[in-house]
C-alpha positions as a Markdown table, in Angstrom:
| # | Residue | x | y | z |
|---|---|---|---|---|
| 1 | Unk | 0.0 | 0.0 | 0.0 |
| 2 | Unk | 1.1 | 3.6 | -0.7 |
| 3 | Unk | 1.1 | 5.2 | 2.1 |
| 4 | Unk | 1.8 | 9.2 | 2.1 |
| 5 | Unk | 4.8 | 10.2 | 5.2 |
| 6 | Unk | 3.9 | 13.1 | 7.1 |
| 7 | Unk | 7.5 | 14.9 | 6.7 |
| 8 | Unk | 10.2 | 15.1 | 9.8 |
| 9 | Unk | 9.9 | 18.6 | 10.6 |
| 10 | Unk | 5.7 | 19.1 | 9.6 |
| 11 | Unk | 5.1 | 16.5 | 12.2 |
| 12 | Unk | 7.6 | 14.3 | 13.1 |
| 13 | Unk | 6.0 | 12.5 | 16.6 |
| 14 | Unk | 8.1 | 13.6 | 19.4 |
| 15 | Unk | 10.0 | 10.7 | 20.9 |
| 16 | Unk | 11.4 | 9.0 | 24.2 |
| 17 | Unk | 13.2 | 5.9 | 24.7 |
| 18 | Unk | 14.9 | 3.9 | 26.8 |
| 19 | Unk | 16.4 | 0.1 | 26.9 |
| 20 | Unk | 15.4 | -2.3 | 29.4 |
| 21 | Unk | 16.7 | -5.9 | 30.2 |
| 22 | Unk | 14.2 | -8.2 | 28.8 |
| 23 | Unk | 13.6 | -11.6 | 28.6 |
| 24 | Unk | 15.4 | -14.5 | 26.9 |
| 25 | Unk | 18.7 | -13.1 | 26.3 |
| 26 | Unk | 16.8 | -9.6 | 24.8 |
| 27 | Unk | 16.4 | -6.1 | 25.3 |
| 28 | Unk | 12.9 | -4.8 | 25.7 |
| 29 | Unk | 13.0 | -1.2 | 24.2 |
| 30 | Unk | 10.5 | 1.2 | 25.3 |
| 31 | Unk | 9.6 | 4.1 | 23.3 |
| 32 | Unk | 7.5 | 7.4 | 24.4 |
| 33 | Unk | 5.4 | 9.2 | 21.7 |
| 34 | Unk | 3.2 | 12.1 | 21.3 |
| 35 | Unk | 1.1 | 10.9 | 18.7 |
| 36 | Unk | 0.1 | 14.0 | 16.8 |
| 37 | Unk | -3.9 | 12.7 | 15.9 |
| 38 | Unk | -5.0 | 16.2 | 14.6 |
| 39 | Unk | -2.6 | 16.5 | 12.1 |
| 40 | Unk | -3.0 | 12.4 | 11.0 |
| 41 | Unk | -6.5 | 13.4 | 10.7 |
| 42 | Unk | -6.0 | 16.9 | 9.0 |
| 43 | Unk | -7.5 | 16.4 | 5.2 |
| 44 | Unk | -5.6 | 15.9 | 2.4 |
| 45 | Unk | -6.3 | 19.5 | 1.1 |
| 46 | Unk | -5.2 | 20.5 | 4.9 |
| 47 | Unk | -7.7 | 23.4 | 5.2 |
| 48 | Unk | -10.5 | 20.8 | 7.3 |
| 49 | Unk | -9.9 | 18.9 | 9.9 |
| 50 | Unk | -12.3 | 15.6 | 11.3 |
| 51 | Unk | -12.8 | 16.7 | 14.6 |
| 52 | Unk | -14.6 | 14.5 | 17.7 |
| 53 | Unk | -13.2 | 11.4 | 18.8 |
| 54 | Unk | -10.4 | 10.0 | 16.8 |
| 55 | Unk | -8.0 | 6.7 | 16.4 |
| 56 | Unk | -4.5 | 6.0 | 15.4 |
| 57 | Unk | -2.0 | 2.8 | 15.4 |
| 58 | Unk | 1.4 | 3.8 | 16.7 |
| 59 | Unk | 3.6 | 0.8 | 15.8 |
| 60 | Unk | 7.6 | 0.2 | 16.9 |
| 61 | Unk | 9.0 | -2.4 | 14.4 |
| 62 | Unk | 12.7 | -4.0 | 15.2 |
| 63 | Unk | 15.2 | -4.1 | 12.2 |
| 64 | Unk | 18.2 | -5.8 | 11.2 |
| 65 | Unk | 21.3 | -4.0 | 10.0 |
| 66 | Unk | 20.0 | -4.9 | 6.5 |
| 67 | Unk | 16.5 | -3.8 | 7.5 |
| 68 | Unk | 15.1 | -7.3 | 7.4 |
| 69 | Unk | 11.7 | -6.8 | 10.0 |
| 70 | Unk | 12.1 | -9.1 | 13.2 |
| 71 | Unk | 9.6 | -7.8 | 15.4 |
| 72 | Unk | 6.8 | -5.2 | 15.6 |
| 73 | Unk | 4.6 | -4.3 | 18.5 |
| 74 | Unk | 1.7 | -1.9 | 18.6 |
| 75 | Unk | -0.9 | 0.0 | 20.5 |
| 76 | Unk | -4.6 | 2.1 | 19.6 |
| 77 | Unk | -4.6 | 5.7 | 20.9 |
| 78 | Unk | -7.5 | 7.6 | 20.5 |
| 79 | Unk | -9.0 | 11.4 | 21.7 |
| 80 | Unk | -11.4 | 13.9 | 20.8 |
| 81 | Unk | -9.3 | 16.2 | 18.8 |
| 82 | Unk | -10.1 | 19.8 | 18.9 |
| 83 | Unk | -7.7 | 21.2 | 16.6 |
| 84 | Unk | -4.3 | 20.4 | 15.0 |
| 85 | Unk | -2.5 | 20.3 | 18.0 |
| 86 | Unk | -4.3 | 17.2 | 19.2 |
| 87 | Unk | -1.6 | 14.6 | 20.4 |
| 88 | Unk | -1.8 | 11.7 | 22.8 |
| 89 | Unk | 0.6 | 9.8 | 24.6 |
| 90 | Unk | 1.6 | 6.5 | 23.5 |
| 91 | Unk | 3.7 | 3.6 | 25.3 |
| 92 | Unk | 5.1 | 0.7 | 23.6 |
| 93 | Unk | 7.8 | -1.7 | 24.1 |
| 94 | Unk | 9.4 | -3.9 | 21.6 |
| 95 | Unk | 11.7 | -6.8 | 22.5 |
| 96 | Unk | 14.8 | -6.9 | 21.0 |
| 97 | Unk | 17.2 | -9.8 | 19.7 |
| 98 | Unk | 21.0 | -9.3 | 19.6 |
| 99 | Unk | 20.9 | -8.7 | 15.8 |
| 100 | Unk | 18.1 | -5.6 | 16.1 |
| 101 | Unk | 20.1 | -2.2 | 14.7 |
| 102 | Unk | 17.2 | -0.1 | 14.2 |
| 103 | Unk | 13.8 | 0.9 | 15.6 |
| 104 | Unk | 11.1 | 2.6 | 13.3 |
| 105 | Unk | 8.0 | 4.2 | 15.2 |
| 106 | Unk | 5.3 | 4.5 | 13.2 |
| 107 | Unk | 1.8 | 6.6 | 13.8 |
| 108 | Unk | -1.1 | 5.6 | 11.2 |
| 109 | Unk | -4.2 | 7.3 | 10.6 |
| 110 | Unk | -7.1 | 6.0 | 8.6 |
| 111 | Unk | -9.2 | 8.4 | 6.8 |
| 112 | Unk | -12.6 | 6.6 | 6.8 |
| 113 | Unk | -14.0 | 8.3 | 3.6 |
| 114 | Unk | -11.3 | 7.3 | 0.8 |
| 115 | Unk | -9.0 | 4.3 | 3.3 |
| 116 | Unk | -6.2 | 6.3 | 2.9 |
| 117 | Unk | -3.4 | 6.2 | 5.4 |
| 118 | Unk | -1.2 | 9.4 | 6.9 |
| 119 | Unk | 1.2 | 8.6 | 9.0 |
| 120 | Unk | 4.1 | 10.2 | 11.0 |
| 121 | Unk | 7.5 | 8.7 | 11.6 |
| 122 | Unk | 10.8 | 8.4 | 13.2 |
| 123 | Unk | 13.6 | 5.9 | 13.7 |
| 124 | Unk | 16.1 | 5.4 | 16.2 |
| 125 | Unk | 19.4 | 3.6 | 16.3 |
| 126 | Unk | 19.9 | 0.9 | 18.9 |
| 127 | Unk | 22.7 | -0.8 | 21.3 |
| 128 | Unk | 21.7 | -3.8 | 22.8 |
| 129 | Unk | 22.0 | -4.0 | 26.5 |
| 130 | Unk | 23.9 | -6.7 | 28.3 |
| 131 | Unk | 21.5 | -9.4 | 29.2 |
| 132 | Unk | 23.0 | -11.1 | 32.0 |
| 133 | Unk | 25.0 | -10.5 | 35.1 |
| 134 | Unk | 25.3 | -6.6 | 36.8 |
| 135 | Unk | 23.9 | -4.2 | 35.3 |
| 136 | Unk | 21.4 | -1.1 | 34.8 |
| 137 | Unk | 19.1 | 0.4 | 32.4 |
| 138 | Unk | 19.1 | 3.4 | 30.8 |
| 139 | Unk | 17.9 | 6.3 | 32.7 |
| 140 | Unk | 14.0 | 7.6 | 32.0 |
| 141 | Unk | 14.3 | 11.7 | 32.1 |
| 142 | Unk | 10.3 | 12.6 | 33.0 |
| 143 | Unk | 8.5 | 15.1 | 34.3 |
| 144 | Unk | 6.6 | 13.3 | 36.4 |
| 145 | Unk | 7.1 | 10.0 | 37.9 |
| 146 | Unk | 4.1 | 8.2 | 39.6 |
| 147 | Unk | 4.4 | 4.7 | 41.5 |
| 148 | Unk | 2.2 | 1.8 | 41.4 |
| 149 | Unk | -0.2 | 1.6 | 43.9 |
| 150 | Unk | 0.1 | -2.1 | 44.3 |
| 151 | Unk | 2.8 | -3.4 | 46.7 |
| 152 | Unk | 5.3 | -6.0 | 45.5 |
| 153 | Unk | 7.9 | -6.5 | 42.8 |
| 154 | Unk | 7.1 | -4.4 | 39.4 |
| 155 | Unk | 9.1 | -3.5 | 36.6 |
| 156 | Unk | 9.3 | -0.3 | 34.8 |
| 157 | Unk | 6.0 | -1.0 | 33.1 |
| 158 | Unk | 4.5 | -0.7 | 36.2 |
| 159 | Unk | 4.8 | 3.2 | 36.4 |
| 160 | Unk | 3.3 | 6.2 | 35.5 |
| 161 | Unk | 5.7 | 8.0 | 33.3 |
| 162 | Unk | 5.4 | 11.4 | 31.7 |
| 163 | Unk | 8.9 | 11.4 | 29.5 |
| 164 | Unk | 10.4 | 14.7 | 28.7 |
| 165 | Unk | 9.7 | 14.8 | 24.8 |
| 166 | Unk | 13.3 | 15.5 | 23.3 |
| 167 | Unk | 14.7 | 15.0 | 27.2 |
| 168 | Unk | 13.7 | 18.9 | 27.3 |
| 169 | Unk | 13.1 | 20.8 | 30.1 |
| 170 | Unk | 11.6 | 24.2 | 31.2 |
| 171 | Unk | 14.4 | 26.2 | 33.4 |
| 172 | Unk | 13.2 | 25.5 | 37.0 |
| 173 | Unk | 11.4 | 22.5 | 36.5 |
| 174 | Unk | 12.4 | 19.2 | 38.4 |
| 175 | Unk | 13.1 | 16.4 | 36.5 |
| 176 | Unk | 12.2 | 12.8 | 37.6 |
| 177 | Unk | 14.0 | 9.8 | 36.8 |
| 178 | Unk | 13.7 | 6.0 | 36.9 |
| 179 | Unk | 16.2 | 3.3 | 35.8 |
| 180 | Unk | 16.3 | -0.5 | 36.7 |
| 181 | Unk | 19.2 | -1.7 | 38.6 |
| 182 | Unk | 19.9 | -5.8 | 37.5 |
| 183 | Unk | 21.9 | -8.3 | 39.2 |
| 184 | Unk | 24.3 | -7.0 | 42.0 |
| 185 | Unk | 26.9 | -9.8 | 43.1 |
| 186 | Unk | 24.7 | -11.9 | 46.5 |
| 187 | Unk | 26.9 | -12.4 | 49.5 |
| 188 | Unk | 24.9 | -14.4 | 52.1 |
| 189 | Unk | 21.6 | -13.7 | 50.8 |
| 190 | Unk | 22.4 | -9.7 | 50.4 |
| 191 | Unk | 23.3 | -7.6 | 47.6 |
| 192 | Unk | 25.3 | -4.3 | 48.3 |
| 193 | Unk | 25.5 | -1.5 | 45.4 |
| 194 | Unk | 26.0 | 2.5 | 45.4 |
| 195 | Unk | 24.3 | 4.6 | 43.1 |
| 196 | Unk | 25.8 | 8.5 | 42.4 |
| 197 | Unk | 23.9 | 10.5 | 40.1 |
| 198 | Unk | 24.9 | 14.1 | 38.9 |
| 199 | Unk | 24.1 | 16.8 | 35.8 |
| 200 | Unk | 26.5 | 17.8 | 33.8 |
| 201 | Unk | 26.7 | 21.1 | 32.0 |
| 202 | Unk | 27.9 | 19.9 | 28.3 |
| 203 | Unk | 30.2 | 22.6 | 27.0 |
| 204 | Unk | 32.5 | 23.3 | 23.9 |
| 205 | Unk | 35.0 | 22.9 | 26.3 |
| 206 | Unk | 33.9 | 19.7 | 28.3 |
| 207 | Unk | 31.2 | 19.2 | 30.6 |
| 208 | Unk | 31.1 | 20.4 | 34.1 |
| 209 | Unk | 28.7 | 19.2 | 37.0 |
| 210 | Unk | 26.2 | 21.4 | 38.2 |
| 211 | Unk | 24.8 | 21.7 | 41.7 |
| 212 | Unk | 20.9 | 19.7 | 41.8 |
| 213 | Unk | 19.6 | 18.8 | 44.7 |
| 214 | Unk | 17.3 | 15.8 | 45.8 |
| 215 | Unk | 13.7 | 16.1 | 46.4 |
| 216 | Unk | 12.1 | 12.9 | 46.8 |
| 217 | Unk | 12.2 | 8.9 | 45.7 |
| 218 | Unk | 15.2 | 7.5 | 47.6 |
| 219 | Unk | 15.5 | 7.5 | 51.4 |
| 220 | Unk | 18.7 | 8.3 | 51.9 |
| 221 | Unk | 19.9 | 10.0 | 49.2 |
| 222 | Unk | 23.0 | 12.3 | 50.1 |
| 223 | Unk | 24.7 | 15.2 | 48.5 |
| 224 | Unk | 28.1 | 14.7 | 48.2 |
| 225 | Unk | 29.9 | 12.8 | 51.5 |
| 226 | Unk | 33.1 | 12.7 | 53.3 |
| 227 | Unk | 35.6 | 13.7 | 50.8 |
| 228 | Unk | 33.3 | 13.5 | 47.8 |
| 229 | Unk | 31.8 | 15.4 | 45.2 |
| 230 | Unk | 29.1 | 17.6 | 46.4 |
| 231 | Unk | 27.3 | 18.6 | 43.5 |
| 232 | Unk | 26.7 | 14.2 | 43.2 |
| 233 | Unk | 23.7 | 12.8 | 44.7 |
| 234 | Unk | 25.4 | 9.1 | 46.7 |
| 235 | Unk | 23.2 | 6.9 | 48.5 |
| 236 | Unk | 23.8 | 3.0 | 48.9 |
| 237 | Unk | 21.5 | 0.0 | 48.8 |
| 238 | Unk | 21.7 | -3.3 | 51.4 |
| 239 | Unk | 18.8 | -5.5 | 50.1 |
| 240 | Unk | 18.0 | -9.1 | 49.9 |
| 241 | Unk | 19.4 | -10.1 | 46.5 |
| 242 | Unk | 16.9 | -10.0 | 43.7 |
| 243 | Unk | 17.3 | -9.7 | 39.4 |
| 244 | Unk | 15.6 | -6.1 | 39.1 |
| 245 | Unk | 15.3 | -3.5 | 41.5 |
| 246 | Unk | 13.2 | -0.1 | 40.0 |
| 247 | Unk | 14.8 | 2.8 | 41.1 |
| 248 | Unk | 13.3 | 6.4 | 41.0 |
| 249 | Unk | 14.6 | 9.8 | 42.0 |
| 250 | Unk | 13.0 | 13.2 | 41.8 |
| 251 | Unk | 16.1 | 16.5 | 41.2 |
| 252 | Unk | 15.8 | 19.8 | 41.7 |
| 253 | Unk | 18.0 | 21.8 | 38.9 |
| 254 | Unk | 17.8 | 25.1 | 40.8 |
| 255 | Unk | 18.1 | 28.1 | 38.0 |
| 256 | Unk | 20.7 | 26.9 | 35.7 |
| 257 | Unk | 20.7 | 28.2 | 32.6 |
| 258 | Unk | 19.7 | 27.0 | 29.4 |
| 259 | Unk | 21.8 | 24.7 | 27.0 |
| 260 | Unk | 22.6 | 21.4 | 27.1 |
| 261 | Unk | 23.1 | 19.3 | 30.1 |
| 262 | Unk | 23.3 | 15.0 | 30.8 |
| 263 | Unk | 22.4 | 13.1 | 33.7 |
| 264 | Unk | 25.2 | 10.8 | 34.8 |
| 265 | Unk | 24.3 | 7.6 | 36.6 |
| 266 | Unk | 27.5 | 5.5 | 37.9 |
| 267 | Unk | 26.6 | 2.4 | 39.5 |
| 268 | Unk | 28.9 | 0.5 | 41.8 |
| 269 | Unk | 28.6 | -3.1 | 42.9 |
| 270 | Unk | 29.8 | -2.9 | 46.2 |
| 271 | Unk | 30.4 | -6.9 | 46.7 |
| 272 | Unk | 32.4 | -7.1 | 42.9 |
| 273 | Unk | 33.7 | -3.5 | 42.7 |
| 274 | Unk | 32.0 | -3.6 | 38.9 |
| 275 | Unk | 31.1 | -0.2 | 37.8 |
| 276 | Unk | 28.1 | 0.4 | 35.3 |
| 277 | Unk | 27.6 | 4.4 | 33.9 |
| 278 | Unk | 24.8 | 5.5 | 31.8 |
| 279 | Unk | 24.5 | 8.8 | 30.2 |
| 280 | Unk | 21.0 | 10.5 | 29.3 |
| 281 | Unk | 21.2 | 14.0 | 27.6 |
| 282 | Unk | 18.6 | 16.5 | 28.3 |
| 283 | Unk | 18.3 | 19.9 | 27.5 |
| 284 | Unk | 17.2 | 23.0 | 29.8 |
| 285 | Unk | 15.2 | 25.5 | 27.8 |
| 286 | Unk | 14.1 | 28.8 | 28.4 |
| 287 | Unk | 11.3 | 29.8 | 31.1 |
């Protein structure tokens, strides 16, 4: 079928993504989308618009390096859309094999009258994870955070996450994170890690840390320590040795300025002495 491709840049859906360890030797990718149903649902002549209650598919589809298709996940979104700026959030997750090299996210509109398809679209290069022993995810950049309201063991899918679109951020807003923490090294039934987290400004020149400030998510979170860093939030986990722990962290970033910036997370497995970093960049725009 010949489906027309809403251009990057008219409206190419905003994205956010993170990998996961999944299951089977895989990596479960999860991607964040504003699915932009006003203007899938704008009329080919673009001056009317179907307005009310409208659908759309938004689709993540694992390729190879030679873009053979190996897996493809999707998810209905629908709204009553008001004008062009109609967009929903959509949440989808993909599992990965070893030989996956690309993710294509895909948002398709039907137009009921002539079965036409729009659809807007974006692709994203991938890394597999490591699938077995220490490790962590990548780190979720959100606005908000929320946790499940059931007790017990969850995974990320559990959560309420509101990603930051494009990891940006309003100057003065808080960020929350949330990252999964896999397999620290058991010694009698106990696993021992430390987790440092800091934002870095990222300059011509290098990047610098800036000073941030925990609000919420992790009792005993620290700034800095005896003869450390304090502009780095430290705090250090004893618990009864498990496969995935779901960690989340609320951070003030005070008034820096706008530019460029990246959350560091260095994770440190206190049994092993293996060290895990992850870098998410993020951007602080203007008020």
């Amino acid at each position: 079928m010949n489906i027309p491709v809403i251009r990057a840049g008219v409206v190419d859906p905003p994205l956010a993504s993170a990998r996961f360890r999944g299951t089977a030797d895989s990596t479960a990718h999860a991607v964040w989308s504003l699915v932009p149903l006003g203007q899938l649902h704008q009329e080919k002549t673009e001056r009317t618009l179907r307005t009310g209650v409208q659908a759309a598919q938004f689709a993540l589809t694992a390729l190879s390096d030679n873009w053979t298709t190996l897996s493809t996940q999707s998810q209905t979104v629908s709204m009553t859309v008001r004008d062009t700026l109609s967009a929903t959030r959509a949440t989808v997750q993909v599992s990965l094999p070893a030989t996956a090299r690309y993710l294509r996210a895909d948002a398709l509109a039907e137009d009921p009258a002539t079965g036409q398809q729009r659809a807007a679209r974006g692709m994203l290069d991938i890394v597999p994870l490591e699938t077995a022993g220490f490790s962590t995810s990548d780190v979720v950049v959100a606005r908000t955070v929320r946790k499940p309201s059931e007790t017990g063991v969850a995974r990320w899918q559990a959560y309420d996450i509101d990603p930051l679109f494009g990891a940006r951020a309003a100057r003065g807003q808080p960020i929350a994170l949330l990252w999964e923490t896999y397999q620290p090294t058991p010694v009698n039934g106990a696993v021992r890690y430390r987790v440092q987290l800091s934002v870095e400004r990222v300059e011509a020149r290098g990047v610098r840390a800036v000073v941030v400030r925990a609000l919420g998510g992790v009792r005993g979170a620290v700034m800095g320590g005896a003869g450390s860093d304090p502009r780095t939030v430290t705090f250090d986990r004893t618990l009864p040795a498990f496969d995935t722990n779901v960690e989340t962290l609320t951070l003030d970033l005070g008034d820096v300025a706008a530019g460029a910036y990246q959350v560091r997370l260095v994770t440190t497995d206190l049994q092993s002495g293996r060290v895990v970093t992850r870098v998410a960049p993020m951007t602080v725009g203007r008020r």
